[in-house]
C-alpha positions as CSV (number, residue, x, y, z in Angstrom):
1,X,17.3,31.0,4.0
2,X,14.9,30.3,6.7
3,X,17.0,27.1,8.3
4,X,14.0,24.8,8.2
5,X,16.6,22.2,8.5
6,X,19.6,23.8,10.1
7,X,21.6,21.4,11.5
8,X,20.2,18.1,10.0
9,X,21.2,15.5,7.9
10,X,19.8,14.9,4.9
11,X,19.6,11.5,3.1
12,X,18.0,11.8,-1.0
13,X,17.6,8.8,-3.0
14,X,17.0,9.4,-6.8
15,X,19.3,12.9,-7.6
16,X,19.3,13.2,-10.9
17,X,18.6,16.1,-13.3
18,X,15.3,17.4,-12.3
19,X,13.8,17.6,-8.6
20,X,16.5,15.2,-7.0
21,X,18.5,18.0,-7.5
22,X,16.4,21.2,-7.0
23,X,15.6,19.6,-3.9
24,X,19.2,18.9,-2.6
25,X,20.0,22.4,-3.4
26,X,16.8,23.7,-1.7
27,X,17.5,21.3,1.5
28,X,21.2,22.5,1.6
29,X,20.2,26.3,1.6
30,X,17.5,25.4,5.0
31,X,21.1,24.2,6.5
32,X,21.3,20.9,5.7
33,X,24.4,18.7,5.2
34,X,23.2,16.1,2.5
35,X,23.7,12.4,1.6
36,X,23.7,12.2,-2.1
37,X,21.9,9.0,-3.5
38,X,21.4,7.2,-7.1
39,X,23.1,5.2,-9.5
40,X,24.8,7.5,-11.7
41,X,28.1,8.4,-9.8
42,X,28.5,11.9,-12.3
43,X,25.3,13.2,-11.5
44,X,26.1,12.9,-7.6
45,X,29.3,14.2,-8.0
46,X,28.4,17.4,-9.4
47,X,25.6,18.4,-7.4
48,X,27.8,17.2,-4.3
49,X,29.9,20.2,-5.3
50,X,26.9,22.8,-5.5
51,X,25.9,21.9,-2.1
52,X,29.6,22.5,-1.1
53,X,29.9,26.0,-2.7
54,X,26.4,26.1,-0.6
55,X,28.5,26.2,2.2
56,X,27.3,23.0,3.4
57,X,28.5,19.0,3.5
58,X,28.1,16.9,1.2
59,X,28.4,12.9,0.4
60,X,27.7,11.5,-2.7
61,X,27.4,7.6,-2.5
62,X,26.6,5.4,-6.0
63,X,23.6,3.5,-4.7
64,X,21.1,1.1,-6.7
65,X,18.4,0.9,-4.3
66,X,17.1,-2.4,-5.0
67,X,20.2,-4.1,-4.0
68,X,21.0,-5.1,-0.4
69,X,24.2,-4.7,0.0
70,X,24.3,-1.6,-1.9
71,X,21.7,-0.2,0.2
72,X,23.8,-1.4,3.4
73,X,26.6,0.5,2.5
74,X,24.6,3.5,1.8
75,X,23.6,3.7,5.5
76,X,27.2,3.1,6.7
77,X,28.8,5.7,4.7
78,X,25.8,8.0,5.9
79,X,26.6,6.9,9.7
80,X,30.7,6.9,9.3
81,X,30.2,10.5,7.3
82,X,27.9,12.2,9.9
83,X,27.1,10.0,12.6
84,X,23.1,10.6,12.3
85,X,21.0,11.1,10.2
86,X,17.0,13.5,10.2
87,X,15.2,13.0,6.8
88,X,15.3,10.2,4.5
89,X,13.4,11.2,1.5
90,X,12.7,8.7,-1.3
91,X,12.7,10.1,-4.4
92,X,13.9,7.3,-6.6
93,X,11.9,7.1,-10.2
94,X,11.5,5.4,-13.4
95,X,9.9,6.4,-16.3
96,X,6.8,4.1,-16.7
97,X,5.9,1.7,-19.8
98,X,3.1,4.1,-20.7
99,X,1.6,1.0,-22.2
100,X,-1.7,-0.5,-21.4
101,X,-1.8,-3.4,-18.5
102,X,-2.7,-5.9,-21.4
103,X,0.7,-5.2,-23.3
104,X,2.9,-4.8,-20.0
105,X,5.2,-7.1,-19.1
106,X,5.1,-8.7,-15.7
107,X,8.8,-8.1,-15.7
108,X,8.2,-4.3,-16.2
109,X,5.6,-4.6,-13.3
110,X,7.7,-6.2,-11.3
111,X,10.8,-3.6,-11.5
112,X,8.7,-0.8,-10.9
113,X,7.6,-2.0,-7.2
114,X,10.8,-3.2,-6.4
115,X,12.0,0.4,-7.2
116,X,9.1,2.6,-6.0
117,X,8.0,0.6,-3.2
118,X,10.6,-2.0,-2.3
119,X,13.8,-0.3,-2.8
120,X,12.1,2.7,-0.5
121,X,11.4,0.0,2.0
122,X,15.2,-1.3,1.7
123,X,16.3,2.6,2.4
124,X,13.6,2.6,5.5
125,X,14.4,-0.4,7.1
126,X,18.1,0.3,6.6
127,X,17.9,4.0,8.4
128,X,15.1,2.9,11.3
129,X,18.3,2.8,14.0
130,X,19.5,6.0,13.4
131,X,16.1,8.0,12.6
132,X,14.3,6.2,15.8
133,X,17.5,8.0,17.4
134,X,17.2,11.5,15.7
135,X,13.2,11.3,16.0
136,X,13.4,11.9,12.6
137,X,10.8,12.5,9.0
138,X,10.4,10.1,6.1
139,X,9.1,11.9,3.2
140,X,8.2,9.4,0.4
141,X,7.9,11.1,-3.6
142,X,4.4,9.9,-5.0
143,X,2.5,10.5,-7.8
144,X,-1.3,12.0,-9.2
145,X,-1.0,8.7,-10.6
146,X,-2.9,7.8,-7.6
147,X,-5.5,10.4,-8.1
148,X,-6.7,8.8,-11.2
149,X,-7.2,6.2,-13.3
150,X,-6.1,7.0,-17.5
151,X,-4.9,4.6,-19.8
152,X,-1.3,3.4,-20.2
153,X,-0.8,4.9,-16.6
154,X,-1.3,0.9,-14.9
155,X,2.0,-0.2,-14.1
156,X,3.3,3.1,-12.8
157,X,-0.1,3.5,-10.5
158,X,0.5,0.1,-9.4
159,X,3.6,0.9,-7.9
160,X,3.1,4.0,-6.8
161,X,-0.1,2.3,-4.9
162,X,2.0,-0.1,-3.3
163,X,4.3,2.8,-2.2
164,X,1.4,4.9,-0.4
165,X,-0.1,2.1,1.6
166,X,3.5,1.0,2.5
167,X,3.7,4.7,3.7
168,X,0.3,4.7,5.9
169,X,1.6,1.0,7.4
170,X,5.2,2.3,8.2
171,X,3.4,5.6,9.7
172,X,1.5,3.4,11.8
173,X,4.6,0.9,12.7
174,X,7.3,3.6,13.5
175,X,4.9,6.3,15.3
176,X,6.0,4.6,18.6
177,X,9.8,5.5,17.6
178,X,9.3,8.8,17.1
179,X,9.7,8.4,13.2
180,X,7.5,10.4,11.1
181,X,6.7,8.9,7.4
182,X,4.4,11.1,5.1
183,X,4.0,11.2,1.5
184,X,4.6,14.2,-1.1
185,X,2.3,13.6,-4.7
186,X,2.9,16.0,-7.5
187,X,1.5,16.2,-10.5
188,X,3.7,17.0,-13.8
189,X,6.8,18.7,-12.1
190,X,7.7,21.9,-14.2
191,X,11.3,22.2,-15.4
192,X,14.3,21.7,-17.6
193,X,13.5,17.6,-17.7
194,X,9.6,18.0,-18.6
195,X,10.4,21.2,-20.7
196,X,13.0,19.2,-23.0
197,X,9.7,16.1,-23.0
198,X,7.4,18.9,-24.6
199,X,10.0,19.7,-26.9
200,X,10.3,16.3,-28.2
201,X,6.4,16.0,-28.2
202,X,6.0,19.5,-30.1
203,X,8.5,18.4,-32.8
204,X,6.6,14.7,-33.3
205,X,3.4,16.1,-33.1
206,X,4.0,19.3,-35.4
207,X,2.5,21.5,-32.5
208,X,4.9,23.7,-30.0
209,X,6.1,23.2,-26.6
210,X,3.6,26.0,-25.0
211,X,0.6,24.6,-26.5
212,X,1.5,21.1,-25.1
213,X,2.2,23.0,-21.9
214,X,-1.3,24.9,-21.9
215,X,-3.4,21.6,-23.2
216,X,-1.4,20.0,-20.2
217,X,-2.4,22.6,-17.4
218,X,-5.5,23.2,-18.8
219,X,-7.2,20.9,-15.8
220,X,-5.6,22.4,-13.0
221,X,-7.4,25.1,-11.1
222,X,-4.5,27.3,-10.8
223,X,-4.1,26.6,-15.1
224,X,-0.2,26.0,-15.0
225,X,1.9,23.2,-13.9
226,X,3.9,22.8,-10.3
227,X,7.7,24.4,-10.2
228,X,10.3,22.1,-9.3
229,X,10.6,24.9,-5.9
230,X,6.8,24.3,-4.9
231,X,7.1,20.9,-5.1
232,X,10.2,20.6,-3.3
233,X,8.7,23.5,-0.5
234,X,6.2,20.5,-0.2
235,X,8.8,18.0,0.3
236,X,10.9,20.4,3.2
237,X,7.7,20.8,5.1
238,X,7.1,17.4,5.6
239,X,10.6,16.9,6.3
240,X,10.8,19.5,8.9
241,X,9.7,20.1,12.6
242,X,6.9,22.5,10.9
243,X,5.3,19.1,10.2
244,X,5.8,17.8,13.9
245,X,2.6,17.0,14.5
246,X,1.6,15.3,11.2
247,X,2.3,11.7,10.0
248,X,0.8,8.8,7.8
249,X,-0.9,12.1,5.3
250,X,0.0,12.8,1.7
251,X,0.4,16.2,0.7
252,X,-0.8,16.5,-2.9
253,X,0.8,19.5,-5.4
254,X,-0.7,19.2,-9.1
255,X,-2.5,23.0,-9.0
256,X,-5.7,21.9,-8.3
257,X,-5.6,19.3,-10.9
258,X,-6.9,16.8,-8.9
259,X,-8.6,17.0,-5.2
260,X,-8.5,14.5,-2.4
């Protein structure tokens, strides 16, 4: 522990199985209390009680984040649980259509900006007050979607588009509050979630999971693929005072897959 964050509180949006968590965990052991954020009420619950035997606090709050009043109740729950609040980081996701732009719904389209970059917005404009008041960090999750352009990738990079310039405007918008808002893109994020992906893959394909893996990381400079840890070290950075001094940037962690 190197309390990066001691004393702050944390707001997550998007815990689930893979980095939502890792991160909460990581955030916790800086000396963090945490607001737990995403639809699935289970989930929240039981990493809720990891950041407890952590040592720290902990609220879990159900939230879809492209719904108003949902989103409103997340920020008073925050507010009556801790009375402030530091770091709001947006980590909200949905797996894309992986179809090409010709065969994508505009329904699909739609749903993934209103999660990616309008349902962040919702979380932003609902925690201004209180982070204008704590001089506090916004650190939104990205993509390498935005590094490139492949096929099938068109809805997902659309939205995650929408969500970087959103970031650069808000940096601009908030500066004068003392509110920071930076941007964290990683590139396939190594762990239990993407491992059990290249199992599936492996058993459709005929091939195994470590060949998928090394075909995978075969771009990168650094020939492997980002921990779950490095990319939520990237996240804590931007969400802590080592970052003082640095808003409106996106910190990209793919290995050297991609360079900007």
């Amino acid at each position: 522990m190197t309390n990066l964050l001691d004393g702050k509180v944390v707001v997550i949006s998007g815990v689930g199985p893979g980095l939502g968590t890792t991160l909460a965990r990581r955030c916790a052991n800086e000396g963090a209390d945490l607001v737990l954020a995403a639809r699935s009420a289970d989930r929240l619950d039981d990493v809720a009680k990891q950041i407890i035997d952590l040592g720290r606090k902990a609220v879990a709050v159900p939230t879809d984040i492209t719904d108003d009043n949902q989103v409103s109740n997340l920020v008073d729950a925050t507010l009556e649980a801790f009375g402030k609040v530091d770091v709001l980081v947006n980590n909200a996701f949905r797996v894309p259509s992986m179809k090409p732009l010709a065969g994508t719904s505009f329904q699909h389209i739609r749903d993934a900006i209103e999660l990616s970059a309008l349902g962040a917005l919702r979380l932003i404009q609902g925690f201004t007050p209180a982070l204008a008041e704590s001089k506090g960090s916004v650190v939104n999750v990205n993509s390498m979607v935005i590094r490139h352009s492949q096929p099938k990738y068109g809805a997902y990079k659309m939205a995650k588009s929408a969500l970087l310039s959103m970031s650069q405007s808000l940096a601009s918008e908030l500066g004068d509050r003392g509110i920071r808002v930076n941007s964290v893109a990683p590139g396939y994020i190594w762990g239990d979630t993407l491992q059990s992906y290249f199992n599936h893959q492996a058993g459709k394909y005929g091939t195994t999971a470590e060949q998928i893996y090394q075909a995978t990381a075969a771009n990168s400079d650094l020939k492997r693929l980002p921990t779950e840890d490095e990319v939520a070290s990237a996240i804590l950075f931007m969400a802590s005072d080592l970052s003082s001094g640095i808003t409106g940037q996106t910190l990209d962690v793919n290995c050297g897959e991609y360079h900007n």
